[in-house]
LUMTI-125381 format. One record per residue: residue in one letter; x negated, y, z negated of N, C-alpha, C in turn. Coordinates in steps of 0.1 Angstrom, whole numbers, plus 2048, in hexadecimal, padded with zeros to 3 digits. Each point is the difference from the previous one (the first is absolute). Example, Ala and Ser with C-alpha at 12.3 -4.5 7.8 and 13.67 -1.06 7.14 Angstrom:
BEGIN
A77C7C77B280980C8007F780C800;S80480B8077F780B80080880B7F8;
***
This chain:
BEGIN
X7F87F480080880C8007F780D800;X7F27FF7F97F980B8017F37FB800;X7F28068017F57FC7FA7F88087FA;X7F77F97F97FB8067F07F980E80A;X7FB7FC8077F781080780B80A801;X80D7FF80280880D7FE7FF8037EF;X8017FA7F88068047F47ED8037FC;X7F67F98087F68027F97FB813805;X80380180C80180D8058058117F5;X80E7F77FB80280D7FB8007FF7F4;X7FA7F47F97FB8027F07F2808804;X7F78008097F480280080080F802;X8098058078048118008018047F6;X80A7F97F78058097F17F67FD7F8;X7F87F87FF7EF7FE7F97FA807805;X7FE80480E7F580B8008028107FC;X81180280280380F7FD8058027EE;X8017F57FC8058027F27F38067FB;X7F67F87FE7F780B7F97FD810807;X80380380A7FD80B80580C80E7FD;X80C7F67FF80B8067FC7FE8057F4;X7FF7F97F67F98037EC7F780E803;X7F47FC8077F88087FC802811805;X80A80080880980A80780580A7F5;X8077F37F680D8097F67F98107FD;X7FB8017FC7F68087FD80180E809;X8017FE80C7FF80B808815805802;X7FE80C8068088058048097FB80D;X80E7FD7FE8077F88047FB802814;X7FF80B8037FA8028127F17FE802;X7FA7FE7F67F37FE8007FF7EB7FE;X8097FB7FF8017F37FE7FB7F480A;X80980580E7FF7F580A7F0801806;X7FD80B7FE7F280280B7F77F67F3;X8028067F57F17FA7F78027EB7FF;X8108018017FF7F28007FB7FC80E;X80280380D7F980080C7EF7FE7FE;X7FA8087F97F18038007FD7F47F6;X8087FE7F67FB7F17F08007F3809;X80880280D8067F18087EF7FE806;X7FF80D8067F47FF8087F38007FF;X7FC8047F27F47FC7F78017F17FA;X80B7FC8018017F27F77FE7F680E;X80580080D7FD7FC80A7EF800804;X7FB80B7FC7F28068057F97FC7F6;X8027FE7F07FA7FB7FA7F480F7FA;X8098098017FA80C7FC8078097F9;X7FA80B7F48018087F4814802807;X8077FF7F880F8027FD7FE8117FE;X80980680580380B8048038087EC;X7FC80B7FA8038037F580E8057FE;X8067FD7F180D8027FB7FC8037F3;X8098077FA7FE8047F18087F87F7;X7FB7FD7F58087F47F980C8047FD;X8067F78008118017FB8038057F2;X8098087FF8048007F58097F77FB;X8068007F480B7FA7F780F809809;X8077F780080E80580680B8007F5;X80180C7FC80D8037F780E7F6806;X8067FF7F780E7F9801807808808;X7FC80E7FC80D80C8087FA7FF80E;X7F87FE8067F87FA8098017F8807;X8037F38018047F380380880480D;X8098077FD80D7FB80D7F680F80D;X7FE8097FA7F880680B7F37F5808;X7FF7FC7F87F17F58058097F080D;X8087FF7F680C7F58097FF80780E;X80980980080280B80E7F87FE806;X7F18057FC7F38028077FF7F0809;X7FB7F87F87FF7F380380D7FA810;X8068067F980D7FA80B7FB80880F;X80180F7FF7F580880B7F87F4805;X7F48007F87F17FA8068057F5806;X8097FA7FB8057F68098037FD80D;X80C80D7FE8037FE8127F6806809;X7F78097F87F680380A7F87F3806;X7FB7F97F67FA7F48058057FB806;X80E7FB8008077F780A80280480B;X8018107FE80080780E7F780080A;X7F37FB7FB7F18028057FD7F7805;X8047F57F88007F280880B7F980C;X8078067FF8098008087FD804810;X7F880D7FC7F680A80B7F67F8803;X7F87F57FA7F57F68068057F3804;X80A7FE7FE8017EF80280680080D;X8018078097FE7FD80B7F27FB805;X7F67FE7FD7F67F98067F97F97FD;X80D7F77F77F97F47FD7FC7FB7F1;X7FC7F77FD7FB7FE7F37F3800800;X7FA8008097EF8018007FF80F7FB;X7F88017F57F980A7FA80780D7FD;X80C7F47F980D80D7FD7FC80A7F8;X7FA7FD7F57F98047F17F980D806;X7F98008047F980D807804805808;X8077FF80B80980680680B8087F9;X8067F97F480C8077F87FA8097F5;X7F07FD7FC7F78097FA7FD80E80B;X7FE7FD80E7FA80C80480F80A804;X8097F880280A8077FF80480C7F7;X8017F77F280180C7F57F28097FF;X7F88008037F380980180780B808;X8027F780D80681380D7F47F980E;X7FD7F77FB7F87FB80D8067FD80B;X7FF80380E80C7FA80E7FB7F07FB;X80F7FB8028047F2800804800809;X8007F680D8077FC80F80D7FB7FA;X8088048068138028028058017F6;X7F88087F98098007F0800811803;X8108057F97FE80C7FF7F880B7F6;X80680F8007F98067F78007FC7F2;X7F68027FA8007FA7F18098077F7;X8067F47FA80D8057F17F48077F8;X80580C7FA7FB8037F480E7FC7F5;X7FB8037F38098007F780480A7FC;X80B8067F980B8088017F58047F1;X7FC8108007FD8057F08027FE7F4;X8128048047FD7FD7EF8117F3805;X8047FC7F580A7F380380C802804;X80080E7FF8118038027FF80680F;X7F57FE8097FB8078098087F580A;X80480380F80A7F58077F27FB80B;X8047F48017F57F880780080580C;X7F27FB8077FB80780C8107FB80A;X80280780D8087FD8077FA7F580A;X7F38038057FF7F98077F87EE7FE;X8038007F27FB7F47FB8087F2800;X7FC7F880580C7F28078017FA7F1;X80D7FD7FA8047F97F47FB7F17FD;X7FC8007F27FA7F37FE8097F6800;X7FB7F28058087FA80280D7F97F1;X8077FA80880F8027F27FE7F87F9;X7F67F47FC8017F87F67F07FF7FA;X7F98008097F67FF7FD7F5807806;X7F980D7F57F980B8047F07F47FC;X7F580D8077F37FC8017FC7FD7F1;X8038077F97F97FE7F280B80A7F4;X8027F67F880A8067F67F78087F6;X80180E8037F78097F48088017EF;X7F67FE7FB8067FD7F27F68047F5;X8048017F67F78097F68037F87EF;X7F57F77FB8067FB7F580A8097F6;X7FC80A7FE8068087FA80C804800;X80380280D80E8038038087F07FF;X7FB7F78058037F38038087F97EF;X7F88037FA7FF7FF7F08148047FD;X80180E80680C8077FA80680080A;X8037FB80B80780280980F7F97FD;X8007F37F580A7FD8028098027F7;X7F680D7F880E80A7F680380C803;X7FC80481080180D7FF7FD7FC813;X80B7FD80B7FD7FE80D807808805;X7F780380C80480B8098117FB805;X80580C7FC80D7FE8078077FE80C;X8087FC8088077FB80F7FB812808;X8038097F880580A8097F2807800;X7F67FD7F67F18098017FB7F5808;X8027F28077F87FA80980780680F;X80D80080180280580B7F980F806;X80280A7F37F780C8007F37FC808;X7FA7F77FE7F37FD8027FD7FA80E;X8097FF80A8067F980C7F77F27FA;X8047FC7FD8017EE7FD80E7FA80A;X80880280480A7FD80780C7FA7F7;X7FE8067F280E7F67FB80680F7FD;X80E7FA80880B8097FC80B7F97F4;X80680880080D8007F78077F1801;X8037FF80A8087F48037F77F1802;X7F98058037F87F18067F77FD7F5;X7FA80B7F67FE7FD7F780D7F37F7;X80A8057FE80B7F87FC8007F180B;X7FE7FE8078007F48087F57F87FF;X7F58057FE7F37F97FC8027FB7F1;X80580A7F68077FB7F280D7F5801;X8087FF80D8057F57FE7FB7F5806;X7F880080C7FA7F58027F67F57F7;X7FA80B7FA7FB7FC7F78067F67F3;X80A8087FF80B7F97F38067F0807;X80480380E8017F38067F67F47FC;X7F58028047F27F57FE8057FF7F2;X8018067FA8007FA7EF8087F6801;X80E80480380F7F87FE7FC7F1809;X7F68028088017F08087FA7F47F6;X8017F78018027F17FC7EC8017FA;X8007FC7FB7EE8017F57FC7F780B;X7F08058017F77F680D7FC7F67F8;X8027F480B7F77F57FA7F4801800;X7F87FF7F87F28007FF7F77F5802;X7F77FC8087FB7F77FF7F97FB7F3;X7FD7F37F97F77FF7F47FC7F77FC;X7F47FE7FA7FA7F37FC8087F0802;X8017F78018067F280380B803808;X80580780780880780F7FD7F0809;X8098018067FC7F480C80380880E;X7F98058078018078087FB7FA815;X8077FD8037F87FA80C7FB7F37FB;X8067F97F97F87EF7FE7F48027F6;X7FF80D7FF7F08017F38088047F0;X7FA7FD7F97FF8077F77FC8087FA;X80380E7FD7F68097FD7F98027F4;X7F38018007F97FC7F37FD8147FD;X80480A8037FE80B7F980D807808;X80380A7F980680B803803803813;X7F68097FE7F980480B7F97FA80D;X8067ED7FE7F17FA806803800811;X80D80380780380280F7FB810800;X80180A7F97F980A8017F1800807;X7FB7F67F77F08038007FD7F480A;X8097F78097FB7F780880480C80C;X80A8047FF80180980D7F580F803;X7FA8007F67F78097FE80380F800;X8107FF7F380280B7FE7FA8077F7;X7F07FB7FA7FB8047F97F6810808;X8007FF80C7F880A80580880B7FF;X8108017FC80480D7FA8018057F5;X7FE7F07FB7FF80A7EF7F880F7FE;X7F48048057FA80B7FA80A80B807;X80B7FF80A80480F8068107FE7FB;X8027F67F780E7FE7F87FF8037F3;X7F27FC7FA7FF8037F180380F7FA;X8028007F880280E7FB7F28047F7;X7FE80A8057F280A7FD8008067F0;X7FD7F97F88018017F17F9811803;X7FE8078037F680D80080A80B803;X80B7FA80B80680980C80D7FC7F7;X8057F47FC80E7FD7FF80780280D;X7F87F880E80A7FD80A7F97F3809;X8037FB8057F97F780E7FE80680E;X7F77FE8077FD80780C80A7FD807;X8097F58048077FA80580D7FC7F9;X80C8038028127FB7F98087F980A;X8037F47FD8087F980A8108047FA;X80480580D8148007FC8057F5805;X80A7FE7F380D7F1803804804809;X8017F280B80480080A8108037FF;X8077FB7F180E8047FF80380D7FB;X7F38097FE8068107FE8027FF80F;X7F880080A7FF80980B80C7FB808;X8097F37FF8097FD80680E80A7FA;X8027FE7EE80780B7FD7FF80B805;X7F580A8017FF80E801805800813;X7FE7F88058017FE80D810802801;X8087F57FD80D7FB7FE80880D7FA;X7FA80C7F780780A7F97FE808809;X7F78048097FF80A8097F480A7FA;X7F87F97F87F380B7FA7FB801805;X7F980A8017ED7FC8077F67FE7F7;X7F87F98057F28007FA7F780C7FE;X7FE8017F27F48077FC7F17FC7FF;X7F780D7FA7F57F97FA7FD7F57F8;X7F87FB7FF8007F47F17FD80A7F5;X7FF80B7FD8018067F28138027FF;X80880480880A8017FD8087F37FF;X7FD7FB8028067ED7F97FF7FB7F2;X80E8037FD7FD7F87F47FC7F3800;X7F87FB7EE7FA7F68008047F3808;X8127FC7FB8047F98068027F8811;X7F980C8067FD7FF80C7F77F5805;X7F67FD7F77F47FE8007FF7EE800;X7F57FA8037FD7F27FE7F38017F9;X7FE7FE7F37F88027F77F27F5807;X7F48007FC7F47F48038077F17F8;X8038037F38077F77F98067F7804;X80980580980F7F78037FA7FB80E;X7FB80A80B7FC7FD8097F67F0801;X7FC7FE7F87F67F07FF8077F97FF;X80C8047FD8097F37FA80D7FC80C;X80180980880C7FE80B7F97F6806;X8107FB8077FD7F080B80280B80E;X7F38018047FC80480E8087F680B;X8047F37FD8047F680E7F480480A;X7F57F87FB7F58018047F8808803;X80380C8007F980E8017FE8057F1;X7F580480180080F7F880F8087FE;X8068057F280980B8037FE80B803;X7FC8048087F980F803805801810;X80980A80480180480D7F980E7FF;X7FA8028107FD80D80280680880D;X80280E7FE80A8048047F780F807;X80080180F7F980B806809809809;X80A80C7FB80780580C7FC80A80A;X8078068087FE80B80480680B7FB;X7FD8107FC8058087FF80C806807;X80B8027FB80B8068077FB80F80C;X8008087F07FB80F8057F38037FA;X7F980F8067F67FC7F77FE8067F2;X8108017FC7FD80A7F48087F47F6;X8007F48058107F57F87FB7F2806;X7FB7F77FC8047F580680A7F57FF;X8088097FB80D7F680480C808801;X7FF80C80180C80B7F780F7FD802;X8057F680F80B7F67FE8017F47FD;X7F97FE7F98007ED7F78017F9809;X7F78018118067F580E7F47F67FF;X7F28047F97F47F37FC8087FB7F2;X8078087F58057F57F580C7F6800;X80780780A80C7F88007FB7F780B;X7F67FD80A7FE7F38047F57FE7F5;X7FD8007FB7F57FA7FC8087F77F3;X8088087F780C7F87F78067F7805;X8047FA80E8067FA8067F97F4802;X7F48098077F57F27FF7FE7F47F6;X7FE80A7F17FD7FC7F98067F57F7;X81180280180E7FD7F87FB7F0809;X80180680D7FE7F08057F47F97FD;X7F68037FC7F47FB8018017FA7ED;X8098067FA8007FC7F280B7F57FD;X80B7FF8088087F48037FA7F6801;X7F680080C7F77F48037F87FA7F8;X7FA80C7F57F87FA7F98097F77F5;X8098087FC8077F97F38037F1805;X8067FF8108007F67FF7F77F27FD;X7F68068057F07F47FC7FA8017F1;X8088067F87FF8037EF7F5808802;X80880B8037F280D7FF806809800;X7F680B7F980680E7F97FE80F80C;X8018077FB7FB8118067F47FF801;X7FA80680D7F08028018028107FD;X7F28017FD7FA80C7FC7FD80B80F;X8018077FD7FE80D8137F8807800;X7F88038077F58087FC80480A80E;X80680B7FD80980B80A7F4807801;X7FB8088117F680780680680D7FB;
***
């Protein structure tokens, strides 16, 4: 359904820009994209890291302004990458570093800068990150820490062009509530008789199919409090499909959304890996989907593709959405 070199691909992006992201915090929110551009390109070259002034301690009253920021840096990045991946995956890393520098990149447009200060409106001519899954989820232990007593609200992410509105916000909260209400997954587990074998661990069709090569871009980053990589239940995306939502980013997804590493080892693939991967084309270039015509086939797809499974005693695969 997929191979490890895709998933190994974009764990290896959010490893190279996380640390460059961090050492960023520090600077002034338009001063951001270029210096993480210049950290990518000394760590590539294997030469002195561009200077930043140490961080300070972030006040509590502070937090949700720093959230904002973060959410910014984001779409710039996804915006930037979006602007290189037309050519390719060979020597994306530096290509999406010389980009944020201001260097000409071949068919990529003018470079995103990032908006001043947070309440500033994003560049116009910068193409939207993609809806589920952006280049690198910027994150800040600190904020990470309190985020889930104090979260940015539905209407300050729309502020932010994140793409959730009013309503679809509400449709992503009921699809979501759907996946809950469905029937508990069988889990695969130790003395299982599965295909004529018996299984002697947990995990052990996992690690014969060699879904071990995604563990490091599924695990969750004890440092960051996120994973480079989030697989969505294939039965959110059939609900949200079926209600008429559209897809968002993977930050605006609630957890529920989600196929944890946990559970993922344990699904009956019917011979595969649970992991589908999923590559569209953009509608417009300011929306890629802005009439739900990739999610509502793609939920269609899917509804059918999850029939089939149940019938060979198998559960929801995991999606890894472009």
């Amino acid at each position: 359904m997929t191979s490890a070199s895709e998933f190994g691909e974009a764990s290896d992006l959010s490893a190279a820009l996380s640390p460059a992201v961090s050492a960023s915090l520090s600077l002034p929110l338009d001063e951001r994209p270029k210096f993480i551009g210049q950290h990518v390109l000394s760590s590539i070259d294997k030469s002195e890291p561009p200077f930043a002034p140490p961080r300070q301690k972030v006040a509590d009253s502070e937090k949700e302004a720093l959230r904002m920021e973060l959410r910014k840096l984001e779409d710039v990045l996804s915006a930037a990458m979006n602007a290189v991946r037309d050519g390719g995956n060979d020597d994306i890393l530096r290509r999406l570093a010389n980009y944020l520098v201001g260097e000409p990149v071949a068919d990529a447009p003018a470079v995103v800068e990032a908006p001043a200060t947070a309440e500033a409106p994003a560049t116009a001519e910068a193409p939207s990150p993609a809806p589920a899954e952006a280049v690198v989820e910027v994150s800040d232990p600190e904020v990470v820490a309190s985020s889930a007593e104090a979260p940015v609200g539905r209407e300050e992410e729309a502020a932010m062009g994140s793409g959730v509105d009013a309503r679809n916000a509400a449709l992503v909260a009921e699809a979501a509530e759907k996946v809950t209400k469905e029937e508990p997954l069988e889990l695969m587990k130790k003395g299982d008789e599965v295909g004529g074998k018996i299984l002697q661990e947990d995990d052990e069709l996992w690690r014969e199919r060699d879904g071990t090569a995604f563990d490091s871009a599924l695990q969750v980053d004890p440092e960051h409090g996120v994973s480079p990589v989030k697989l969505i239940d294939m039965r959110f995306i059939i609900a949200l499909g079926e209600l008429g939502g559209t897809m968002v980013r993977r930050q605006d997804l609630p957890k529920e959304a989600f196929i944890d590493l946990d559970t993922l080892k344990r699904l009956h693939g019917v011979g595969y890996l649970p992991i589908i991967s999923i590559s569209h084309p953009w509608q417009q270039p300011d929306h890629p989907d802005p009439k739900e015509v990739n999610l509502q086939l793609l939920a269609k797809v899917l509804k059918i593709m999850l029939e089939a499974f149940k019938k060979h005693g198998g559960g929801p695969f995991g999606v890894f959405f472009e």
